[in-house]
C-alpha positions as CSV (number, residue, x, y, z in Angstrom):
1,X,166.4,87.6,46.7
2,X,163.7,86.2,48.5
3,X,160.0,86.6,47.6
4,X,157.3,85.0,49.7
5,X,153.8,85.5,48.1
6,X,150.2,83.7,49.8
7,X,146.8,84.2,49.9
8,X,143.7,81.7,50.2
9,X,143.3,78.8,47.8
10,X,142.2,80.2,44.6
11,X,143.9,83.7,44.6
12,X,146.3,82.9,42.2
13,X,149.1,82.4,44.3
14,X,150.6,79.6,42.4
15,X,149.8,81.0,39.2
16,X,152.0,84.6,40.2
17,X,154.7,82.1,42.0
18,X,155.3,80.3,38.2
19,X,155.6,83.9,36.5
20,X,157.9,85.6,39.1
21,X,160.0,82.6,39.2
22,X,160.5,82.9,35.4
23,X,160.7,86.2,35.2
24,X,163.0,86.8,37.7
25,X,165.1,83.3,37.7
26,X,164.1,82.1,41.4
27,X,163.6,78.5,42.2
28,X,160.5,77.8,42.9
29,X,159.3,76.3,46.8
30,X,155.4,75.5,46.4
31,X,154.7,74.4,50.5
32,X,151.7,72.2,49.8
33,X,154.4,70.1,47.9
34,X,156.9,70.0,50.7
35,X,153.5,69.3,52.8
36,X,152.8,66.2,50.3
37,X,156.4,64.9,50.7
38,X,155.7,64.5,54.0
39,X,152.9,62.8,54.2
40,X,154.1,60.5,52.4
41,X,157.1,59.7,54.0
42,X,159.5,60.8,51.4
43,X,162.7,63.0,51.6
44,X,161.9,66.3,51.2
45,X,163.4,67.6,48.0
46,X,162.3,71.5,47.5
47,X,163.0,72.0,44.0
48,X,160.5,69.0,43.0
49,X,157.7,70.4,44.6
50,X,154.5,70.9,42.8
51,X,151.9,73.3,43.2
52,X,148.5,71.7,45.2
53,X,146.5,72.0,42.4
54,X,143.0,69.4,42.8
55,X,144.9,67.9,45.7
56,X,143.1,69.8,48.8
57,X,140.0,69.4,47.2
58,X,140.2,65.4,46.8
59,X,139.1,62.7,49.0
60,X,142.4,62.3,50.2
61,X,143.4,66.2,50.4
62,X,140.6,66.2,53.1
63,X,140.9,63.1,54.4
64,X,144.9,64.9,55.4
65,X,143.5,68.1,56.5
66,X,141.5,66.2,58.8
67,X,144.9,64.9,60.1
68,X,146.9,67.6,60.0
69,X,144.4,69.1,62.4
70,X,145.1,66.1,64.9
71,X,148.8,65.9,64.3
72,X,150.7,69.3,64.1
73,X,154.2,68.1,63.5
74,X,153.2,67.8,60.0
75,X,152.9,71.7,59.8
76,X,155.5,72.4,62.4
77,X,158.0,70.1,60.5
78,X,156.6,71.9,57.0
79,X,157.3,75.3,58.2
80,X,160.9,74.0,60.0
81,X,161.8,72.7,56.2
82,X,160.7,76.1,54.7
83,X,162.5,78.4,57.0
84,X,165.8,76.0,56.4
85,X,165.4,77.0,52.6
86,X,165.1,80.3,53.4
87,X,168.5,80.5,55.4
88,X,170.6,78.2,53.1
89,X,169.1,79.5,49.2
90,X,169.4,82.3,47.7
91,X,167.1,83.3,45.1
92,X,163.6,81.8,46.1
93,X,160.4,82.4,45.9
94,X,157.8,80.7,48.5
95,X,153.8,79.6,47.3
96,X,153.2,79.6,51.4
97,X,150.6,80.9,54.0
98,X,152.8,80.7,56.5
99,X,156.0,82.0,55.6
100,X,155.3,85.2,55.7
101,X,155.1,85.4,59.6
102,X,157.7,82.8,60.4
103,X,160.8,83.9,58.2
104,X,162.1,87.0,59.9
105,X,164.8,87.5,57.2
106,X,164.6,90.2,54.2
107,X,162.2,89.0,52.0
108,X,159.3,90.7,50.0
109,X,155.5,89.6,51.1
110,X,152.8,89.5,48.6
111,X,149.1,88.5,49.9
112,X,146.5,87.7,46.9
113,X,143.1,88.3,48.0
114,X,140.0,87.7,46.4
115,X,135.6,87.0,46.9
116,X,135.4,83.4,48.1
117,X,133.0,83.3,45.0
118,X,136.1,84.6,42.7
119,X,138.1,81.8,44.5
120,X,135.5,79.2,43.9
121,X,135.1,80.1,40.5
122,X,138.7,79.9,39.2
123,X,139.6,76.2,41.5
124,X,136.4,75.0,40.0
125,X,137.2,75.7,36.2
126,X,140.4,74.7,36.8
127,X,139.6,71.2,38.5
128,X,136.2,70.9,36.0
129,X,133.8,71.2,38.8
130,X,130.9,73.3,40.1
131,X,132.1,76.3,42.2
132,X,129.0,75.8,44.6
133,X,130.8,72.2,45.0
134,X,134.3,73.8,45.7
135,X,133.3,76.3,48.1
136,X,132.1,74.1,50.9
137,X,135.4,72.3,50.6
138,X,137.1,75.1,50.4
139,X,135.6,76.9,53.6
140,X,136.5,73.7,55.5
141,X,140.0,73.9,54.4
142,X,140.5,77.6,55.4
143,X,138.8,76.8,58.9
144,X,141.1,73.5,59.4
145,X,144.1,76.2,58.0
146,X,142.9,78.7,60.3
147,X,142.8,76.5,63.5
148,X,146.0,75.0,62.8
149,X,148.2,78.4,62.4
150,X,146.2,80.0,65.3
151,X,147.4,77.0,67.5
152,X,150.9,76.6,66.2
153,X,152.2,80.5,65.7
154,X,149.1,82.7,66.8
155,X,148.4,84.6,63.7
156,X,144.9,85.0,61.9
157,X,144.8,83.4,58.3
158,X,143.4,86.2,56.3
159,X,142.7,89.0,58.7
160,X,146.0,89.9,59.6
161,X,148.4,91.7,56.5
162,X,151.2,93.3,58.8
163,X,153.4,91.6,57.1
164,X,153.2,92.0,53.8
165,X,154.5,94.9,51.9
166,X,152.2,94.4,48.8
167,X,148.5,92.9,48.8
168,X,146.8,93.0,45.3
169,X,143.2,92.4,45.2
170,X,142.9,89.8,42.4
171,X,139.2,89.9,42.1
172,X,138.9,92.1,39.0
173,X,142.5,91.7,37.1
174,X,143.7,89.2,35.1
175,X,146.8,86.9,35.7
176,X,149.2,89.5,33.4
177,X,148.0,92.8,35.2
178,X,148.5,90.8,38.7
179,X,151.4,89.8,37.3
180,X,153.0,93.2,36.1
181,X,151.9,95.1,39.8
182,X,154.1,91.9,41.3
183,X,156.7,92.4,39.0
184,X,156.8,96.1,39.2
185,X,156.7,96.2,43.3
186,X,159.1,93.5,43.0
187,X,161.7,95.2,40.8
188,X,161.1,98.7,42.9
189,X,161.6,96.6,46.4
190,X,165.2,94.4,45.2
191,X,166.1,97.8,43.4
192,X,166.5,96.2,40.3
């Protein structure tokens, strides 16, 4: 059972990935914590990754965005490591933007959308900031995201939902009622 689920920073991605994982018993693969382990050198260890949260929106998040864009292995060796888990586990579930192009195996796709302001909103309560403050980091990040997966695999970050056989629109529900649609496509996909 594999269960890829993305969206843009602030959709709740993370938040779904912790409460299928429980609900469901999947180990949990968050990429911007594969991403990390990479940066900084250290033997990448899936099942001690965390989710990004305040990362990206640091100094030093952007300061590595900035990089990334300059040096693509970093993604390309990312996206090599998640693929690897997805051939050699079984019961995953992937917190990834990319994933859900690149694995070709049987998997189910969730993409959480939501307003940039939604977005803003949610990253800035969370990291005790002002959403105004968040959103111009956050529109840099998607660009840099954008640019990066348009140059490496050709797809369009947030336009293109071809592969995704669920995309909830998280602007108006809470966690629990994103949660139960997940849960219930889930279930009705893995015929459980």
């Amino acid at each position: 059972m594999i269960v890829i689920v993305s969206g843009l920073p602030g959709s709740g991605k993370s938040t779904l990935v912790e409460k299928l994982a429980e609900e469901f018993n999947l180990k949990k693969v968050f990429a911007s914590g594969i991403l990390r382990q990479l940066r900084e050198r250290k033997a990448v260890d899936f099942e001690r990754t965390e989710k990004g949260e305040g990362f990206w929106e640091s100094k030093e998040g952007k300061v590595f965005t900035r990089k990334r864009l300059e040096e693509l292995d970093f993604d390309r060796r990312l996206d090599e490591e998640l693929q690897r888990i997805a051939k050699t586990e079984k019961n995953v579930i992937f917190d990834s933007r990319t994933m859900p192009w690149l694995y070709k195996g049987e998997a189910f796709r969730i993409w959480l959308k939501a307003s940039e302001r939604v977005r803003a909103e949610r990253i800035a309560k969370r990291d005790g900031k002002k959403a105004e403050e968040i959103i111009a980091s956050m529109k840099k990040r998607y660009e840099a995201d954008r640019k990066i997966y348009k140059r490496l695999y050709g797809f369009e970050l947030g336009e293109d939902f071809t592969p995704f056989q669920l995309v909830i629109d998280s602007n108006e529900l809470s966690e629990g009622e994103v949660f139960s649609i997940a849960r219930l496509a889930v279930k009705k996909y893995f015929g459980l």
